[in-house]
DOZANU-287651 format. One record per residue (C-alpha): residue number from 0; residue in three letters; x negated, y negated, z negated. Coordinates in Angstrom, 3 decimals. Example, Ala and Ser with C-alpha at 12.3 -4.5 7.8 and 13.67 -1.06 7.14 Angstrom:
 num residuo       px       py       pz
   0     ala  -12.300    4.500   -7.800
   1     ser  -13.670    1.060   -7.140
//
This chain:
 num residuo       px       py       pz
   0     unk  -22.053    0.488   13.487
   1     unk  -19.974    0.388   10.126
   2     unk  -21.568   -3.584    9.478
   3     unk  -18.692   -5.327   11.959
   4     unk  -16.153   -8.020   11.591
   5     unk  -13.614   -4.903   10.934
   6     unk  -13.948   -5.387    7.649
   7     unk  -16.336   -7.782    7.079
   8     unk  -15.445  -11.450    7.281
   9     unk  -18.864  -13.311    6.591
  10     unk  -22.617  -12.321    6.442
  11     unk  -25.006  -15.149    4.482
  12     unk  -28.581  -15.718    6.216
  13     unk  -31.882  -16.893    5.035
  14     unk  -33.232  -19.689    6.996
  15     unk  -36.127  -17.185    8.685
  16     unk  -33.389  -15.094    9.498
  17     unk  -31.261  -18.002   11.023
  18     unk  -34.208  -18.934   13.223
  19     unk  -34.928  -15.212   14.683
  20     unk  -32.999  -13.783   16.980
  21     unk  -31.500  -10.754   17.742
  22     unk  -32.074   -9.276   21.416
  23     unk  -31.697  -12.615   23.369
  24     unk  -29.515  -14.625   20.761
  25     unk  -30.252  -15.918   17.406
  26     unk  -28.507  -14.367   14.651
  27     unk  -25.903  -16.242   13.743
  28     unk  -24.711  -16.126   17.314
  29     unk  -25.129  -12.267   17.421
  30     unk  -23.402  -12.220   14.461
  31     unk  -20.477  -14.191   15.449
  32     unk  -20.100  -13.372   18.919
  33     unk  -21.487   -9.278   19.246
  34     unk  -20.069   -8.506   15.572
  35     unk  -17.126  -10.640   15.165
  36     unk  -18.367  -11.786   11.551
  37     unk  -18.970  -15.541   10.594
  38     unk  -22.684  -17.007    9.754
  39     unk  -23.077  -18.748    6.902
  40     unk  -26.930  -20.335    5.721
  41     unk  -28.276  -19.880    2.061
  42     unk  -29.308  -23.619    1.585
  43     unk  -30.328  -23.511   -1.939
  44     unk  -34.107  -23.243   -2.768
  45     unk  -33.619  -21.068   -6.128
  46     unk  -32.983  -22.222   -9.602
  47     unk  -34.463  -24.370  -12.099
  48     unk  -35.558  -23.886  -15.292
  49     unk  -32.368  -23.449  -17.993
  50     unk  -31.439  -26.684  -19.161
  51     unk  -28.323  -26.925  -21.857
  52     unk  -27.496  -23.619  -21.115
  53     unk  -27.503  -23.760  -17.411
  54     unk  -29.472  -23.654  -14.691
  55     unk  -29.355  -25.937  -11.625
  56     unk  -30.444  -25.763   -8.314
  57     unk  -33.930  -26.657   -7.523
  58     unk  -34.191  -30.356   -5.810
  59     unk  -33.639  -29.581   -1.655
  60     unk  -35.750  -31.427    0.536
  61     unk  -35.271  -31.384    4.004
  62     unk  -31.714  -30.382    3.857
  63     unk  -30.102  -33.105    6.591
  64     unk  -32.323  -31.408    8.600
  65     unk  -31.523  -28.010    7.896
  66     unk  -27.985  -28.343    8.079
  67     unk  -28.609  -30.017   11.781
  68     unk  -30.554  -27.271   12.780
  69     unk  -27.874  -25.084   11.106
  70     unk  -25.142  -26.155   13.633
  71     unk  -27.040  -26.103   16.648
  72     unk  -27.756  -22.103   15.555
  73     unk  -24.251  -21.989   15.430
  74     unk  -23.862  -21.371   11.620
  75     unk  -20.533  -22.279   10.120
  76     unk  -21.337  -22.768    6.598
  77     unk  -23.775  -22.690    3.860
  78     unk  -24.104  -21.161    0.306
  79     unk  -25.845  -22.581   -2.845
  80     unk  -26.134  -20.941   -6.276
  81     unk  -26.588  -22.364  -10.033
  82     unk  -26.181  -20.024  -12.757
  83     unk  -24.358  -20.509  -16.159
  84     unk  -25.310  -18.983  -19.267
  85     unk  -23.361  -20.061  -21.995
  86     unk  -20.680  -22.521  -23.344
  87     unk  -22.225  -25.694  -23.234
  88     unk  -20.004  -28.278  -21.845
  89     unk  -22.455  -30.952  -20.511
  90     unk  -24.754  -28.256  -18.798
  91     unk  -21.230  -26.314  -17.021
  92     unk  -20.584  -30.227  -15.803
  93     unk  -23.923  -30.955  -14.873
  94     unk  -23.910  -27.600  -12.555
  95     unk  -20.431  -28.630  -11.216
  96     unk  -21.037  -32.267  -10.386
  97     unk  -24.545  -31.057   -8.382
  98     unk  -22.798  -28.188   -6.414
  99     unk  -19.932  -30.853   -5.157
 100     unk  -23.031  -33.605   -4.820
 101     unk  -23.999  -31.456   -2.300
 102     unk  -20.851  -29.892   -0.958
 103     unk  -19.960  -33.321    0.347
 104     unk  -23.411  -33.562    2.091
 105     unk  -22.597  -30.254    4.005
 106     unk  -18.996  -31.435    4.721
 107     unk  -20.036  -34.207    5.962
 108     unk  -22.445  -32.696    8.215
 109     unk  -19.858  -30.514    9.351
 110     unk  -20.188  -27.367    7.564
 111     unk  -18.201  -25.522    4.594
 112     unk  -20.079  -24.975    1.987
 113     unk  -19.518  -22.319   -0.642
 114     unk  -19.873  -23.849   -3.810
 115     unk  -21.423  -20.570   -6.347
 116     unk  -21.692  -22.218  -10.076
 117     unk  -22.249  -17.995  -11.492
 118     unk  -21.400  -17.623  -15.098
 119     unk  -23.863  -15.151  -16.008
 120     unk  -21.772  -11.777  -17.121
 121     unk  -24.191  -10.553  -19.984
 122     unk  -23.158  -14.372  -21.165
 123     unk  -22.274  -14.134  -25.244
 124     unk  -19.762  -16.760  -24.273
 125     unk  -18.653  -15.901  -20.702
 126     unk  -14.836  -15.890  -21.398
 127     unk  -15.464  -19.844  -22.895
 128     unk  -18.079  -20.497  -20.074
 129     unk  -15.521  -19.612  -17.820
 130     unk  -12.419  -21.976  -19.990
 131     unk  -14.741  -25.183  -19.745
 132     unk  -15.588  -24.465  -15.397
 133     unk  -12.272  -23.914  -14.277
 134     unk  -10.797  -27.481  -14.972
 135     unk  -14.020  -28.938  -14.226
 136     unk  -13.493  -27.080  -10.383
 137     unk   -9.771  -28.493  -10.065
 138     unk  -11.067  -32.099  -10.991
 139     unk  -13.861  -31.754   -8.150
 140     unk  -11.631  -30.427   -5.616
 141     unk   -8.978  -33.019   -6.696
 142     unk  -11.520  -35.335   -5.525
 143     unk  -12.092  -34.161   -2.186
 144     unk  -10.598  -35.669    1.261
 145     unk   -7.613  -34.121    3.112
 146     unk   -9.159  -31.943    5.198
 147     unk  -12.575  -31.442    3.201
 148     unk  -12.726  -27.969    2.935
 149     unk  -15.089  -25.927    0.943
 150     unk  -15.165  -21.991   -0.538
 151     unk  -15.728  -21.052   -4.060
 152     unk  -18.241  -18.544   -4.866
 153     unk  -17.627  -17.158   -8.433
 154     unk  -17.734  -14.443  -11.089
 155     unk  -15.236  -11.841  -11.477
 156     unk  -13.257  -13.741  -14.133
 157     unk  -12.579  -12.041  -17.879
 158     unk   -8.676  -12.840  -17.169
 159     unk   -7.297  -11.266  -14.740
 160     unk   -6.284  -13.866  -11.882
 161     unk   -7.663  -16.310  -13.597
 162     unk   -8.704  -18.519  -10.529
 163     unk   -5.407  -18.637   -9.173
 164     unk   -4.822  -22.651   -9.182
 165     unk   -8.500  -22.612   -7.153
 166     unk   -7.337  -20.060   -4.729
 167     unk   -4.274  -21.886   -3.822
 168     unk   -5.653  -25.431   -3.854
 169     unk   -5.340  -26.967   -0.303
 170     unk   -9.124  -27.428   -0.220
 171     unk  -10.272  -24.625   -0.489
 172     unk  -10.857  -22.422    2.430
 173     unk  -11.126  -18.862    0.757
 174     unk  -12.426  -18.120   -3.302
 175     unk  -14.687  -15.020   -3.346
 176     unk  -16.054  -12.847   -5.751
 177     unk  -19.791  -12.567   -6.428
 178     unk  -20.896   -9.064   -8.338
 179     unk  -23.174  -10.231  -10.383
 180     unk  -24.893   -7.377  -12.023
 181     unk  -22.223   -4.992  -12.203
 182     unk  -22.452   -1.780  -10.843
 183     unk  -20.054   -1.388   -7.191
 184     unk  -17.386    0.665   -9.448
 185     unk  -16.680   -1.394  -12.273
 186     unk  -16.887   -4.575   -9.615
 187     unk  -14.383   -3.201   -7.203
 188     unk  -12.285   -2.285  -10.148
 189     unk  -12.221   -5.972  -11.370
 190     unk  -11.927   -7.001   -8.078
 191     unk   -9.078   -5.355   -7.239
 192     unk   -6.744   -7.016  -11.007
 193     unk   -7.677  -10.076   -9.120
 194     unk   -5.305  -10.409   -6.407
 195     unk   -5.834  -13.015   -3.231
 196     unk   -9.891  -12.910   -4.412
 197     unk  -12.347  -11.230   -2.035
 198     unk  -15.288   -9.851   -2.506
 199     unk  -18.971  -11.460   -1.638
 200     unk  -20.837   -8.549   -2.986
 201     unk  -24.508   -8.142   -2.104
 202     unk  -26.496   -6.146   -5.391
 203     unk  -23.029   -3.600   -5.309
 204     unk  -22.996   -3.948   -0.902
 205     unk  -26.228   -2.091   -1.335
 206     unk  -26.450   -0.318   -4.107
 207     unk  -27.949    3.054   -3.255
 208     unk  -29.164    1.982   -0.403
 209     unk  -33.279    2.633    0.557
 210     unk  -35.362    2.391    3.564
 211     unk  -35.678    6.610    3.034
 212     unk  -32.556    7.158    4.455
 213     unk  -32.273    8.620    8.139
 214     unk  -30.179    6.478    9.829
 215     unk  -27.156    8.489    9.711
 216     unk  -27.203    8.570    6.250
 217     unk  -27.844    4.974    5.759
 218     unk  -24.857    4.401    7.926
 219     unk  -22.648    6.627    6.344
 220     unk  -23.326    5.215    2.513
 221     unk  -22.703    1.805    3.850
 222     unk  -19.851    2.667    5.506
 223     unk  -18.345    4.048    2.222
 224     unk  -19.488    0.960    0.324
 225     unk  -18.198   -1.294    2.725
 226     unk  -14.976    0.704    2.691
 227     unk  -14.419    0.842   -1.147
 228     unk  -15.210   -3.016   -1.379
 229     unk  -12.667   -3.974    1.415
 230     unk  -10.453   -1.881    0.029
 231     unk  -10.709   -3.908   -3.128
 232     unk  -10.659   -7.215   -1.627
 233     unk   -6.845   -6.475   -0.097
 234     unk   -5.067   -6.876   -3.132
//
């Protein structure tokens, strides 16, 4: 009951899960239309090895076709993660020109993507990975259309509203705020310096969370994570 659009704005899907339905309607229907929250696809088919410090996406065959099937399941936009591990300039460009490769693939097939380039926060050089991605985001989005929209997906930054310049640039939709690793405390509490920024927390969403719960209690620990993360998100 406590997993609603209430508080919850999106939900992202594996593909299996986009194609199985839930009573008579797939899931990104039920989700959209029982639940009030907004379907987005994970497109990416996990990483590859690191590279120059970085790792990209694995090559993604087939993905004209997913994102067809995509919208006619009703999905409104997909997600795709590369991971960043230190301060190496070419490899942080290298990630950023592949996620906008692809971003205008999705666009253009009518969805937003979320573009997720994660700097990796037990990174030696996170604060510097983090100097050499921002401008490298601005330039991208600088690039795009009027009217090509995408979200960013990205780590909680290590100054405070440091994103701001991505959150209000006109193409971009929403910027949200992965966990990535840290525990649901000490990610709300970064979350919440980082104003306009909301969360897209999944290791903190279910922290604590095990299939030897009753019900009830399942429902009433996500219910208090959900709560603390929203909470968060509205500052």
């Amino acid at each position: 009951p406590s997993f609603n659009g209430d508080r919850i704005l999106g939900a992202i899907l594996f593909e299996n899960t986009m194609d199985r339905k839930v009573g008579d309607k797939y899931t990104a229907a039920y989700l959209w239309e029982e639940k009030h929250i907004v379907p987005f696809l994970k497109v990416d088919k996990g990483l590859a090895a690191e590279q120059d410090g970085v790792q990209l996406m694995k090559p993604i065959p087939g993905l004209d076709a997913l994102l067809e099937r995509a919208k006619q399941r009703e999905v409104f936009g997909t997600k795709m993660r590369s991971v960043i591990k230190s301060a190496n300039a070419a490899g942080i460009e290298s990630v950023v020109d592949q996620q906008f490769e692809l971003a205008r693939q999705i666009i253009a097939a009518g969805l937003v993507p979320i573009v997720e380039p994660e700097v990796d926060i037990n990174s030696a050089t996170k604060g510097e990975c983090e100097q050499i991605l921002k401008p490298l985001l601005l330039k991208q989005l600088d690039q795009l259309g009027a009217g090509q929209l995408v979200m960013l997906k990205l780590t909680l930054p290590n100054e405070d509203n440091f994103y701001t310049e991505c959150i209000e640039h006109p193409n971009v939709l929403k910027v949200v705020a992965l966990s990535g690793g840290y525990t649901r405390e000490d990610a709300n509490a970064l979350l919440a310096r980082n104003h306009n920024m909301v969360a897209s927390f999944s290791r903190a969403l279910t922290e604590g969370l095990k299939a030897q719960l009753t019900e009830d209690e399942f429902d009433k620990m996500l219910d208090e994570s959900i709560g603390s993360i929203y909470a968060a998100s509205m500052t």
